[in-house]
N, C-alpha and C positions, 0 to 999 in steps of 0.2 A: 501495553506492557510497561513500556517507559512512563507511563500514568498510577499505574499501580504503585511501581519502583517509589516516585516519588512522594507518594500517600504514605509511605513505608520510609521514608527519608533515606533513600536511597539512589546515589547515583550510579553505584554498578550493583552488578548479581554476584554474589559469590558461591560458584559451583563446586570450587578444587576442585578436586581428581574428575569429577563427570559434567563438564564445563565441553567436553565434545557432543556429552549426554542433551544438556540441555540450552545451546546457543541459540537463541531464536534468529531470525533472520536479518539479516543488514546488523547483527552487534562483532563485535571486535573482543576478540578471547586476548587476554592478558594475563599472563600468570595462573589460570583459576576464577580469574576475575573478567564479569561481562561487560559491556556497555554500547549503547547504541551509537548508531556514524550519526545521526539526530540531535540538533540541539534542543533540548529543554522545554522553551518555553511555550509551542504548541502542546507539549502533551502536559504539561501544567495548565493550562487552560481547560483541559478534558480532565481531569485529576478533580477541579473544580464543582464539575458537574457529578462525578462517580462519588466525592466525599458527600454530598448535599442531597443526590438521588439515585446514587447509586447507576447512574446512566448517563455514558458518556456521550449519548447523543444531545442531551439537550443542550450542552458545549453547542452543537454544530447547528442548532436550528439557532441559538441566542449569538451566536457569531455570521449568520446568513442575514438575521436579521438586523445586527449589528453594520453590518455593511453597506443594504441597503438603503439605512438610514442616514448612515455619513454619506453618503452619494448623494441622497435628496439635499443634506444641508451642503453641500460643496456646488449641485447645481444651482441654489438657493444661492450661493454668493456670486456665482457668474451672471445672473440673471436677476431671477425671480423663483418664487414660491412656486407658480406653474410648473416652471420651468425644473426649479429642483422634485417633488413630487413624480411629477413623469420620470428624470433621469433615476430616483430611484425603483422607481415600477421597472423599468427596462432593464435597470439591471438586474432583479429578480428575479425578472423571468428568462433571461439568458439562458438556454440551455448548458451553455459552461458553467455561469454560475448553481442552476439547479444538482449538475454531476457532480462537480467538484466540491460545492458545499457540504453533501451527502457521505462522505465519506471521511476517514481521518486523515489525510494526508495534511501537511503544512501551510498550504498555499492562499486558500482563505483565511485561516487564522491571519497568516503574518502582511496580507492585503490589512484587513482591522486594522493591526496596529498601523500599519502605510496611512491609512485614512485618517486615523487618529492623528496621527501626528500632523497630514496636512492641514487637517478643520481647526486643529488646536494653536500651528503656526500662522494661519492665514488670520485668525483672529486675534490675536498676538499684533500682527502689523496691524491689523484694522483698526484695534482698540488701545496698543498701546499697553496692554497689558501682561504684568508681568509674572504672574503663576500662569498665564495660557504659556506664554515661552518656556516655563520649566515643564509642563506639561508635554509640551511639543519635544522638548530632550527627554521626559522619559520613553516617549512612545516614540520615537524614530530609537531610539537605547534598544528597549526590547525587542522592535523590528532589526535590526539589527543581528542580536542573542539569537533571534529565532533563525533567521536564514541573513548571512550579511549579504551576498550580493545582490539577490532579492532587494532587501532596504538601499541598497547601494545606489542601483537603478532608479528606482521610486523617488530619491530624496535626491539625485543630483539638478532637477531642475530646481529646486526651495534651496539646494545651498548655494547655486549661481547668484542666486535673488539674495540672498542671506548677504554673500559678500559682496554685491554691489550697493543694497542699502547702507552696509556697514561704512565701507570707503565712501560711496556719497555723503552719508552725514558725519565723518570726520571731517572730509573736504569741507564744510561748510562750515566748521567750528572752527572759531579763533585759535584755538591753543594747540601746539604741535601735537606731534605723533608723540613724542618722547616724555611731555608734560601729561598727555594722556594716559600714559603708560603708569608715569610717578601719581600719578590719580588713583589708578587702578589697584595701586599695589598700596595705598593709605587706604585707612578705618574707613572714612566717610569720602573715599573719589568714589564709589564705585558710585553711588546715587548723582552723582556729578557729572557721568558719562552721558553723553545723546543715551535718547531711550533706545535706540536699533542698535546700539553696542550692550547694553544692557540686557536686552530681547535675545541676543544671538549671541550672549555670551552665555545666559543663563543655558537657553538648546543646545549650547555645546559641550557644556557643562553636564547638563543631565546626558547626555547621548555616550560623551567621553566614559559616564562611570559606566553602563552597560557596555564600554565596551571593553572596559577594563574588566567586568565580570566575567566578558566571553571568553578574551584569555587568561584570566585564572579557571575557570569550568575546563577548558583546555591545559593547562599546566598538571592539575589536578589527574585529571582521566590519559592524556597520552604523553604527559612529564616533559612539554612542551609549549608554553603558551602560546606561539604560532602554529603548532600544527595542529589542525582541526579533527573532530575526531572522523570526517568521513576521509580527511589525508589518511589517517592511520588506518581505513578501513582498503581504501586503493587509492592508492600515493598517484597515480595517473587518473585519475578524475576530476581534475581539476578545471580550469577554463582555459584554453590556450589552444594553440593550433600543434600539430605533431602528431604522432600515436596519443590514441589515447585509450584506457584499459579499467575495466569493471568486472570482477567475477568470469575472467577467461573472456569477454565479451570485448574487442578489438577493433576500432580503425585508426587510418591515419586522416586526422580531422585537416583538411585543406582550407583555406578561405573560399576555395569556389562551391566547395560541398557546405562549408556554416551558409554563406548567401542562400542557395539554393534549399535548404535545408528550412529556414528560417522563412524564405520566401512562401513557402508550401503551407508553414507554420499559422501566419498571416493572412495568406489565404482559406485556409479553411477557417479561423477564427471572424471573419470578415464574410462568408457566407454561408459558415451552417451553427457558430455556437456563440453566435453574436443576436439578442430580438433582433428578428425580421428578415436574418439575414441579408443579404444585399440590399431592400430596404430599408433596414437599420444602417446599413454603412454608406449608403447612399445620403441618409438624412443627415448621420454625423457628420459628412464632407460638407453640405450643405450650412448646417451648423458652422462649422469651423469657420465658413465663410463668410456667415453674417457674422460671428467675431471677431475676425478679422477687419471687419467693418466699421466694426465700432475702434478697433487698438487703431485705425487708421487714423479717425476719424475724433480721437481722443475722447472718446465718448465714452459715459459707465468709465471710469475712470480705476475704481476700485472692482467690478466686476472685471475689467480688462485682465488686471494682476491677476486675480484668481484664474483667469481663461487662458493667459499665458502659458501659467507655468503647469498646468493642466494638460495642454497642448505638448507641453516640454515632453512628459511621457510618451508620447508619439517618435519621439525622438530617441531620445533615454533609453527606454525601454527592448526598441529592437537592434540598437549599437549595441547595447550591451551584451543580448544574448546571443550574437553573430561568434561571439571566442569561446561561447557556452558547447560543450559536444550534448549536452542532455536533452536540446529540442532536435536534434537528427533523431536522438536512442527512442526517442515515443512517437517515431514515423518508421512502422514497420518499412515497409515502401513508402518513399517518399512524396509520389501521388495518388498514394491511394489512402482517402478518409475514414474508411471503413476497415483500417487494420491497423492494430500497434495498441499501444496504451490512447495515442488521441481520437481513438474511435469511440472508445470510454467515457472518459472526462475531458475533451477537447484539449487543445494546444496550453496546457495550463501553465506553462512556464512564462505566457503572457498573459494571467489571469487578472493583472495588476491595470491593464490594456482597456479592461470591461468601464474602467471608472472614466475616461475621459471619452470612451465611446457612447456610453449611457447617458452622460454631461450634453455631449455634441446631437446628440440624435435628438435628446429632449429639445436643445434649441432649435434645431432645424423643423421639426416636428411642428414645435411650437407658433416658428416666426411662419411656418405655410401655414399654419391653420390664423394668424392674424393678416396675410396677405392679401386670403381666400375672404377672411371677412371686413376688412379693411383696409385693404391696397388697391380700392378700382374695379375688383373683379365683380365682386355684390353689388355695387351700383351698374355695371355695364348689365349685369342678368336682373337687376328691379326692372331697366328700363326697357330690355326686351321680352321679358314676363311680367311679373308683380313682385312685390315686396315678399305677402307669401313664398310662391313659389321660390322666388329666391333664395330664402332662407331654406325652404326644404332642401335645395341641390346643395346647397354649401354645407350641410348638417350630413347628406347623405355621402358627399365626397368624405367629409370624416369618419365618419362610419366606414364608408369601404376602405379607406387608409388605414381604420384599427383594425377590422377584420384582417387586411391583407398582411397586416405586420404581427397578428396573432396565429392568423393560418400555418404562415411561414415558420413561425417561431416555433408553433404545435408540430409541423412535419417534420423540422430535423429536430426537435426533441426525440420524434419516434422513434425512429432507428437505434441512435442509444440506447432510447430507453428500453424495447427489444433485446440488444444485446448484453445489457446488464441485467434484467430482472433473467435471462437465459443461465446465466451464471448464477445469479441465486438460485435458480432450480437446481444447480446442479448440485449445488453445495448442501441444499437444504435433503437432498437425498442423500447425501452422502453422510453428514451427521445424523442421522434417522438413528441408528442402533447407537452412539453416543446419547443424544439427546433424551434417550428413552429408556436408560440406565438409569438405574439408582446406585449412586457408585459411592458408597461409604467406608473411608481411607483407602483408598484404590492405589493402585500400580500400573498405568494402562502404557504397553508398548506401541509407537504410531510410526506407521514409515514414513518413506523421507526423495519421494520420486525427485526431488530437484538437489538430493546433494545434502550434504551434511549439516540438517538446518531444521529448525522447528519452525514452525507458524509460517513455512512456504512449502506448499500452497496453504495449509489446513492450519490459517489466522485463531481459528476459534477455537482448537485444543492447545490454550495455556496456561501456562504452570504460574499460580502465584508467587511474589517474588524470592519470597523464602525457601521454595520448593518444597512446599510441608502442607500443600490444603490438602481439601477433602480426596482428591486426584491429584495425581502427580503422572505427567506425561512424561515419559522416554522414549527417546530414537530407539527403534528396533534397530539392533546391532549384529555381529557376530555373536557365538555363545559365550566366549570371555567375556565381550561389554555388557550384554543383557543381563549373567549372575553377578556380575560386579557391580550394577544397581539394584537386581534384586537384594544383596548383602547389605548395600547399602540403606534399604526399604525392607526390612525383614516382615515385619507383621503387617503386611496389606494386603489385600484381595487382589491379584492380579489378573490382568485383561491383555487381549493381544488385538488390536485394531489393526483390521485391512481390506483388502478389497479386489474383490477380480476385474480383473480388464487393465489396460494401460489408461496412466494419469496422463492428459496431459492440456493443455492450457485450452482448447480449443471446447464451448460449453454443449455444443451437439456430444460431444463424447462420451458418453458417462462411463461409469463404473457401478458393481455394485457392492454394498460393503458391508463386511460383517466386523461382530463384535463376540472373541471367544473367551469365557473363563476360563483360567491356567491354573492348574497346581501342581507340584513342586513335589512328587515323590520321591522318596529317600531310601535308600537302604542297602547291604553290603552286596543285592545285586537285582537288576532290573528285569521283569518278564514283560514281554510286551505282544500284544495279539492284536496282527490287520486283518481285518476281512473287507474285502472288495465286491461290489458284484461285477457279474458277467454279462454282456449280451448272449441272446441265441446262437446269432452265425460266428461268435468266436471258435477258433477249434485249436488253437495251441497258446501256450501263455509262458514268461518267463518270470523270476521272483529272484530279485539281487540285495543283496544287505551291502553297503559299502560305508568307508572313511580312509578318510585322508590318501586317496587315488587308487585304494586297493579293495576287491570288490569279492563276494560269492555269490554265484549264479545257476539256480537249477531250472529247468523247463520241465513245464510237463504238456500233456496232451487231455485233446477232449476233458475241459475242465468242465465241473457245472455250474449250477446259478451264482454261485460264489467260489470267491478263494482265501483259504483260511491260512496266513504264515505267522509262524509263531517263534522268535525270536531274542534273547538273552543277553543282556548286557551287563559285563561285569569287570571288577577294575582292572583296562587293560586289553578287554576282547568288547567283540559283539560275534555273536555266533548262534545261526542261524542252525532252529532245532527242527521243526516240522513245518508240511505244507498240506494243508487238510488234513491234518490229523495224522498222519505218515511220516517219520522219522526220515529225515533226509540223507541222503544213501551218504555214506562212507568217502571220504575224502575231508578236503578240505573243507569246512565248514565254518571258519571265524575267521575274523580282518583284527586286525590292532586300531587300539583307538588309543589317542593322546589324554589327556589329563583334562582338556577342555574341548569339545569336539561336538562338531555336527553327524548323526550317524544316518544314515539316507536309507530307505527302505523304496524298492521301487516295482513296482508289479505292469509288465507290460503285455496288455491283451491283441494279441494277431489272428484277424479275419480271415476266410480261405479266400478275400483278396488281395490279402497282403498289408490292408490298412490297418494302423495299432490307434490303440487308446492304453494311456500310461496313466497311471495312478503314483503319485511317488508323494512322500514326504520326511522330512529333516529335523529329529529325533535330538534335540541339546543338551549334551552332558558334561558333567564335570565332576570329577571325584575330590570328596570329602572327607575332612576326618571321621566323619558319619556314616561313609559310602558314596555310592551314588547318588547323583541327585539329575532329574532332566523335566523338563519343563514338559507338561500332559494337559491336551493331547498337542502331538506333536505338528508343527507347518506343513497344510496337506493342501495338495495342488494333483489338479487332471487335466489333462491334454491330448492330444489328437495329433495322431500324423507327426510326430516325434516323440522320441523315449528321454526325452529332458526336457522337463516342462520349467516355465520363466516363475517369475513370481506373480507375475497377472495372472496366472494360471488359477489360482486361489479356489480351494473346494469351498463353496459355502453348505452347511449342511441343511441351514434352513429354509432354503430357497429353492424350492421343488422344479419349479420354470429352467434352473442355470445350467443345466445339463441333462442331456438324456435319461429317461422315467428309470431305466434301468440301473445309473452309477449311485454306487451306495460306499461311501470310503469309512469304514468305523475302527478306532483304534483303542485296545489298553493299556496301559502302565502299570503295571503291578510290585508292590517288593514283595521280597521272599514270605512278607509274614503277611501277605496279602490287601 
């Protein structure tokens, strides 16, 4: 949505008055005016792909593979060529990288730029050159823009190193600090500067203007340049320890719950969305430690720096997110890997994690497969087999090493992946009767099971950003909000999208969902005709027309295969005329209805056990200077074993399976001139 917006040069939606109508999920109503808690520059990067092929996925396959690549060239400078290749294989195959890649969220994306910006600064030191350092300030800028703590993390071990080269190579220059400075601020000091003043002024420089951009994008959207816009979404979602609060969602975040929180985090990242899982993390320690071998040992000198601060993120990374509440909110339970959002797409709030683990595990990987063939061990097995032979076991020990770290890697791939393509089924049934519309200038009404929001759960009915394409979705409302967009949307085809069963997040669940055409009859007064069927063993039945808490109710007896009520709405009443054909006896007969009103018809059938089956539906009117007007056919629901059925309750007409061979709910709307 935020992708489209910005194809459209737009940073908010402007709804006015129907901005209740059509808030998608996580945006922030402002006057009329929308916007997402999301910075920008991920979904400009998907904007990319949707202007060029109209498919925002290929954004996320040229950003997986974007990643992977910087990972082989950053293992490539701690090492070797081997050794970068593998760490980018490993990281590809991550099952967190595979989940998380797949999907829109932010986290890959702004990993990219993380990596950009390292491959671009460590080049920068290596070579001395000085567009990789403005390079490396734009891409740690945009990292930034896109998610800042995220970049915050990533980049605090490269600016340790930034400002120790920087003070080191002052310290080693004859000319004061102060001469330095009057350098700086003449035509020609700046080319005068050490080149690590130069390198690290330019990266602060590029990094400084994004983030000058971030708060004016900020200033602009919540008339604040420090307040972010997911503060102005929930001002308590921030990082810190205290209460902390999201969408009525509640704790008080302790430091013993971030440790423990984080701990769990860690662990599951480290044996099930990490290649090879425990293998893999075993190799990385391994790794770590023949680096450490060399930083000892002053050896690889310039591989060292890179393996350092590589390292750092091990560091970096899980200090940081200890005052974070949002690695507790994606551990449903917080030992159990199989529930929450990290059952999903893993622990991705450590996604950043993958690159010095896929680094580490190639080396380790690597220096045992030179140990096995060059450390002693191939000559101890030539000389109690042969040369052949020997070679066979050392070739076949690698073999069972890839196997075992592909095995592993395939078996908790499974289980996600199970759980995710579960949820595509579920969805992909669920759009079945959208997807199979041909919906030309449409009106379609969609409910709203999680609360006053569009595109949660149902991402894939969205309103272009102008609210003017071929469909236009609206929140199913009360009967004021729904003619108040229809008023607003006069000449469309209108649809009312819904579904029986209860929604709820859980993919065994389903639902099933229908898709109804609405019209809009008008006239100075309404005739409306329900017929129901019956079962055999019913033997008494009742038939009520009600609004706004005031009801008519007649019974009759020994009905038959159907029941026919016939009913009259006109401005001011609803009044219930006949029941099979039978003028309904003398009394009371009509309820008052308000100006905008639901008018409820309910037919309840009683077995000589005493069990009912209720038929009822909710009839939306509003008078006009035209007359009446109410939306046909009217929300029809049957239920069992209570005479108020919910809204899962949902009659579908065309699904012969959903209800007993015998229920038949058929309704008309008539005006006077037919």
């Amino acid at each position: 949505m935020q992708a489209s917006m910005l194809l459209e040069g737009q940073l908010t939606l402007s709804a006015g008055d129907l901005a209740d109508v059509f808030r998608p999920w996580f945006f922030i109503e402002d006057g009329g005016d929308l916007y997402s808690k999301y910075n920008p520059v991920p979904s400009a990067m998907f904007a990319v792909s949707m202007a060029l092929f109209n498919e925002p996925r290929v954004t996320l396959a040229a950003i997986a593979a974007g990643n992977a690549v910087l990972v082989a060239i950053l293992g490539s400078m701690v090492a070797d060529r081997r050794v970068g290749l593998l760490a980018g294989g490993l990281f590809a195959i991550s099952p967190m990288t595979l989940f998380t890649s797949s999907v829109f969220l932010p986290y890959a994306p702004t990993t990219l730029l993380n990596l950009a910006f390292a491959v671009t600064y460590l080049h920068g030191v290596r070579t001395g050159l000085l567009r990789a350092a403005a390079a490396a300030g734009i891409a740690v800028g945009l990292a930034a823009f896109s998610r800042p703590y995220t970049a915050i993390l990533f980049a605090a071990p490269f600016i340790l190193h930034a400002v120790w080269t920087v003070a080191r190579s002052l310290r080693g220059d004859d000319r004061s600090l102060i001469r330095q400075v009057r350098l700086l601020a003449s035509r020609t000091g700046f080319r005068s500067l050490p080149n690590a003043v130069q390198r690290n002024l330019l990266t602060g420089i590029g990094g400084s203007a994004f983030v000058g951009l971030t708060l004016a994008y900020n200033a602009v959207l919540t008339g604040a340049p420090f307040v972010f816009p997911y503060q102005a979404f929930a001002p308590l979602d921030g990082p810190g320890f205290g209460f902390r609060e999201i969408l009525g969602h509640e704790v008080v975040y302790t430091l013993d719950l971030a440790i423990e929180s984080n701990r769990y985090a860690l662990q599951f990242l480290g044996t099930r969305w990490f290649a090879g899982g425990v293998i893999g993390t075993l190799a990385a320690a391994a790794g770590l430690l023949v680096a450490a071998r060399w930083w000892r040992a002053r050896d690889r000198e310039w591989g060292s720096t890179t393996g350092l601060l590589l390292a750092g993120l091990f560091v970096s990374v899980p200090l940081g997110n200890i005052p974070f509440w949002g690695t507790h909110n994606m551990l449903a339970e917080l030992d159990d890997p199989a529930n929450g959002l990290v059952s999903h797409f893993g622990p991705f709030y450590y996604f950043d994690l993958l690159v010095p683990l896929s680094i580490f595990a190639a080396l380790g990987l690597v220096a045992g497969w030179r140990w096995l063939r060059h450390g002693g061990v191939f000559d101890r097995l030539v000389a109690a087999t042969s040369p052949t032979t020997a070679k066979r076991l050392v070739v076949a020990l690698a073999l069972v090493a890839a196997l075992a770290v592909g095995g592993v890697t395939a078996g908790t791939a499974a289980e996600p992946l199970e759980r995710n393509t579960a949820y595509t089924d579920k969805y992909e049934t669920l759009y079945e009767p959208i997807e199979s519309a041909d919906f030309d200038n449409a009106l379609v009404f969609i409910p709203d099971p999680y609360g006053p929001w569009q595109n949660h759960p149902f991402q894939s009915l969205r309103n272009d950003p102008g609210f003017d394409g071929e469909v236009v979705y609206a929140r199913d409302r009360d009967p004021a909000g729904n003619f108040e967009v229809l008023g607003a949307y006069p000449n469309r085809s209108v649809y009312r999208f819904a579904y029986r069963g209860v929604w709820t997040p859980e993919p065994d669940q389903d639902v099933s969902p229908k898709l109804e055409s609405l019209s809009t009859p008008t006239g100075e007064s309404l005739t409306v005709g329900t017929q129901v069927g019956v079962a055999d063993r019913v033997s008494r039945a009742t038939v009520a027309v009600r609004a706004d808490g005031e009801r008519v109710t007649r019974g009759l007896t020994a009905p038959g295969e159907t029941i026919t009520a016939n009913w009259t709405l006109t401005n001011g009443t609803a009044r219930l005329d006949s029941i099979d054909g039978e003028p309904v006896a003398a009394g009371n007969t009509s309820v008052p209805i308000d100006a905008t009103e639901d008018v409820g018809l309910r037919i309840t059938l009683v077995d000589s056990g005493g069990n009912t089956y209720t038929y009822q539906q909710w009839t939306a009117v509003q008078s006009t200077p035209a007359g009446l007007q109410a939306f046909a056919p009217p929300e029809r629901r049957v239920c069992r074993l209570t005479t108020d059925c919910d809204p899962e309750d949902a009659y579908l007409p065309d699904d012969p399976t959903a209800h007993p061979e015998w229920v038949d709910f058929e309704t008309e709307i008539d005006t006077a001139e037919g």
